[in-house]
C-alpha positions in Angstrom: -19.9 53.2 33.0 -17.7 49.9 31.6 -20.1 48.7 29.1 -20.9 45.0 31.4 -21.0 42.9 28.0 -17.7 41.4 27.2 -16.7 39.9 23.7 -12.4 39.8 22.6 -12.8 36.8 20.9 -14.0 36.1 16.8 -15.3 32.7 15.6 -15.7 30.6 12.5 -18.6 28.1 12.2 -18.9 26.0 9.3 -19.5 22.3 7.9 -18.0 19.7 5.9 -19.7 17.4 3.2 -17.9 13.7 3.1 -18.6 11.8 -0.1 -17.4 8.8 -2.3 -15.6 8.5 -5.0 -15.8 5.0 -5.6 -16.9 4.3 -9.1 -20.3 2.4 -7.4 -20.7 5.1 -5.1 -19.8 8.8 -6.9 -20.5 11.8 -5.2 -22.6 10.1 -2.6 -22.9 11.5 0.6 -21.1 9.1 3.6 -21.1 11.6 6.2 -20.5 15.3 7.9 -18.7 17.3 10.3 -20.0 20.4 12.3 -17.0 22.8 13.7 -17.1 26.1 15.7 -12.9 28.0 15.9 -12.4 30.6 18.8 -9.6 32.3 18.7 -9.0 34.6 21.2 -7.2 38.0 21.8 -3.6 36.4 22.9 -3.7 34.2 20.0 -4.7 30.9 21.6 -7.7 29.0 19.7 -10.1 26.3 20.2 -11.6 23.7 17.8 -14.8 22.0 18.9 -15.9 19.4 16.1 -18.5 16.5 15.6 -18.0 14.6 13.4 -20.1 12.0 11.9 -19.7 8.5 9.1 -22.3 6.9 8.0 -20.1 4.0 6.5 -20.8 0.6 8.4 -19.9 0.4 11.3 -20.8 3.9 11.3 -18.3 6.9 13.7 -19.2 9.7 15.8 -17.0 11.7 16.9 -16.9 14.9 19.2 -13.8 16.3 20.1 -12.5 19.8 21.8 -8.5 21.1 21.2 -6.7 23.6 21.8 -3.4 25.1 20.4 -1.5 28.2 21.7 -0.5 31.3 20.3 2.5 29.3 18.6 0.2 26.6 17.5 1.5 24.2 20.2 -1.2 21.9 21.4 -2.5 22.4 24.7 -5.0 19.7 25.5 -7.9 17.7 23.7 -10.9 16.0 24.7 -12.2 13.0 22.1 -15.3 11.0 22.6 -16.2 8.0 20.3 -18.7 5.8 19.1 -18.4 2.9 16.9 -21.7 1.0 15.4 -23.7 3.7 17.2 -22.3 2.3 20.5 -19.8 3.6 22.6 -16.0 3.1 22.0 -13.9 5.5 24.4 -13.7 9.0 26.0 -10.3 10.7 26.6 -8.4 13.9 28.0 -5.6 14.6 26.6 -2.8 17.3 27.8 1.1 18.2 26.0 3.7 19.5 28.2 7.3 20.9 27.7 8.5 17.3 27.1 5.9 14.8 27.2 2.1 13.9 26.7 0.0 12.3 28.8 -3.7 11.0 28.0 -6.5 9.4 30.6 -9.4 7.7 28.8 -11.7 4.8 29.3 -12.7 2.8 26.6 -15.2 -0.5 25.9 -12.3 -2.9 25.4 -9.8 -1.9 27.9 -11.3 -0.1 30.8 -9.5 2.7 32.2 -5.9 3.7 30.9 -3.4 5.8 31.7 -1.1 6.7 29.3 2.6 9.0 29.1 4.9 9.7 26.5 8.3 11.6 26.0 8.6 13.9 23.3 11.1 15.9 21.4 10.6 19.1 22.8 6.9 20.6 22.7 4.8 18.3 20.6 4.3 20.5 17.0 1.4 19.0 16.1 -1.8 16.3 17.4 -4.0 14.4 15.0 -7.6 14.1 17.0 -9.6 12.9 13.4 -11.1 15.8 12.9 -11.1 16.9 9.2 -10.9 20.7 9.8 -7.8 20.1 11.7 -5.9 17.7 9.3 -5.1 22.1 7.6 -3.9 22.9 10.9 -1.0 20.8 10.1 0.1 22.6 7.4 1.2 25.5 8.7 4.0 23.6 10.0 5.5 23.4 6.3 8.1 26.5 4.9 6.2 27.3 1.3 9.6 28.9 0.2 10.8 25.8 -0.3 8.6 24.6 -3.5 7.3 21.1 -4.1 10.1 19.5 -2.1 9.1 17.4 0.7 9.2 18.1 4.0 8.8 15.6 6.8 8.0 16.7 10.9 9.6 13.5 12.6 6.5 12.8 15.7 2.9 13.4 15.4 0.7 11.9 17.8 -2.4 11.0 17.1 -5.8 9.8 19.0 -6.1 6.6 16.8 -3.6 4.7 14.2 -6.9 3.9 12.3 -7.9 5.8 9.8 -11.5 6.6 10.3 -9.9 7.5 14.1 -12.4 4.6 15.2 -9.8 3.1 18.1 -9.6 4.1 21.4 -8.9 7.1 22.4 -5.4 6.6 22.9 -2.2 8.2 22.2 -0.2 6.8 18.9 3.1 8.4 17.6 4.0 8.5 13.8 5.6 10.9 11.4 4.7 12.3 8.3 6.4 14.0 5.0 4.5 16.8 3.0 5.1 18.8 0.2 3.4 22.1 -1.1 1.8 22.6 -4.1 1.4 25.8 -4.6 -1.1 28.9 -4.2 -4.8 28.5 -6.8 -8.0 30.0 -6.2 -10.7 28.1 -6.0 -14.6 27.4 -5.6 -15.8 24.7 -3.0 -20.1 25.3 -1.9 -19.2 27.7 0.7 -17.7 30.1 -1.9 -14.6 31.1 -3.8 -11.1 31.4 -2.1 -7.6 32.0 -2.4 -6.4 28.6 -1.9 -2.8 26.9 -0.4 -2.4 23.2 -1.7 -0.7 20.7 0.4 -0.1 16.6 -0.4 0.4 14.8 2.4 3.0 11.8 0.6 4.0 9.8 4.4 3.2 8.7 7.1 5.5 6.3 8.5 4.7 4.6 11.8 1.3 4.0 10.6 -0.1 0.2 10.8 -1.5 0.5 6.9 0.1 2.9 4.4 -2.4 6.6 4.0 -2.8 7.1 0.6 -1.8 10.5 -0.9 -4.2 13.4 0.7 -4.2 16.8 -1.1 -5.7 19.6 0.8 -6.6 23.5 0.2 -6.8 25.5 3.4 -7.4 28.9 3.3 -4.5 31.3 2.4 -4.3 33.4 5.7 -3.2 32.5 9.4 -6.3 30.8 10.0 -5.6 27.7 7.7 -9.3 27.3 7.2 -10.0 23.7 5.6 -11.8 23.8 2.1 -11.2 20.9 0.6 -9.6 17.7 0.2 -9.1 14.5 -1.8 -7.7 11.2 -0.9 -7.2 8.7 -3.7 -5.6 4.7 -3.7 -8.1 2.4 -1.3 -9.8 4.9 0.4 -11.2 7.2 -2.3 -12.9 9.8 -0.5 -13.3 13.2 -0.8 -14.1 16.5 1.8 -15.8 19.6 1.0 -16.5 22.9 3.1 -20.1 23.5 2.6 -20.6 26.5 4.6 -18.6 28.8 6.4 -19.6 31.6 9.2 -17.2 34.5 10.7 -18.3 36.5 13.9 -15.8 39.2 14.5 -14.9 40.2 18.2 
């Protein structure tokens, strides 16, 4: 007899620290973000995030997104709230050519949105920290430090706590590789890829420099990063969970 449980997919749970590095506030804590990965057995996976700052006026944020087998994005869900009241909800979905959102939010009701893109979108920024290393695998490491730019992103929010609508935003960005380290972050020792992201032009106010370390496998697991200039805040994987199918 079939065995009636049924289990093709394997997960990754973990959790990432946010802290200062402001001279008046080193290595305090300003806030956290829980995340569960499924990937399943055709290769499509799902990130399910909340995400949490404490800085006033403080963000919460919960999202769900999924990617393909080819890493295309295939929807995403984003709710927010902004001084622990709320600020939007939104469904988002990327076709062959276009993208198309639905979200209401507490300063402009009800919106529908639709854009044109270049082809499949290649990549969607939703604010969640574990999936800023999803971008990288976008990025050809045979080609060194030189920098390498992916013309349309879209993003959730043009702010950079992602504490604006839900609604979609289109930008582009350049990054450059750094090279392969191993390294130790709370939830262990790693074989490392470092990224910098150097642009991100579209943007309403300029994004500082943002190194990040992802995991050196297909997975692109996010370990840590560091963002310098006004923002000066830094993101730590703290734990890390894998449950094999």
């Amino acid at each position: 007899m079939d065995d009636i449980l049924q289990r093709d997919h394997r997960s990754v749970r973990g959790t990432i620290r946010y802290t200062s590095k402001k001279p008046d506030r080193m290595d305090q804590e300003r806030g956290r973000e829980y995340f569960m990965i499924n990937v399943h057995s055709d290769g499509k996976r799902t990130c399910i995030a909340h995400s949490e700052i404490d800085d006033r006026p403080s963000v919460m944020r919960d999202i769900t997104y999924s990617i393909d087998e080819d890493w295309y994005p295939m929807d995403c869900f984003v709710r927010l709230t902004v001084d622990d009241r709320f600020m939007g909800t939104g469904w988002f979905r990327f076709g062959p050519d276009f993208a198309e959102c639905e979200t209401n939010t507490s300063l402009d009701g009800r919106v529908s949105q639709r854009m044109e893109t270049n082809g499949r979108l290649r990549t969607f920024q939703n604010h969640a920290i574990v999936c800023d290393a999803w971008h990288m695998r976008l990025f050809d490491r045979s080609k060194g430090p030189e920098v390498q730019s992916i013309d349309e992103m879209l993003l959730s929010s043009p702010d950079h706590r992602g504490a604006t609508g839900p609604m979609l935003f289109r930008i582009g960005f350049g990054c450059e590789y750094v090279g392969e380290e191993h390294i130790e972050v709370e939830a262990g020792k790693f074989d490392a890829l470092h990224y910098r992201f150097v642009s991100s032009p579209g943007l309403p106010e300029v994004h500082p420099p943002y190194d990040i370390w992802t995991t050196a496998d297909d997975d692109f697991i996010f370990l840590k990063g560091d963002i310098g200039g006004y923002m000066q805040t830094y993101y730590e994987l703290v734990e890390l969970k894998y449950s094999e199918a």
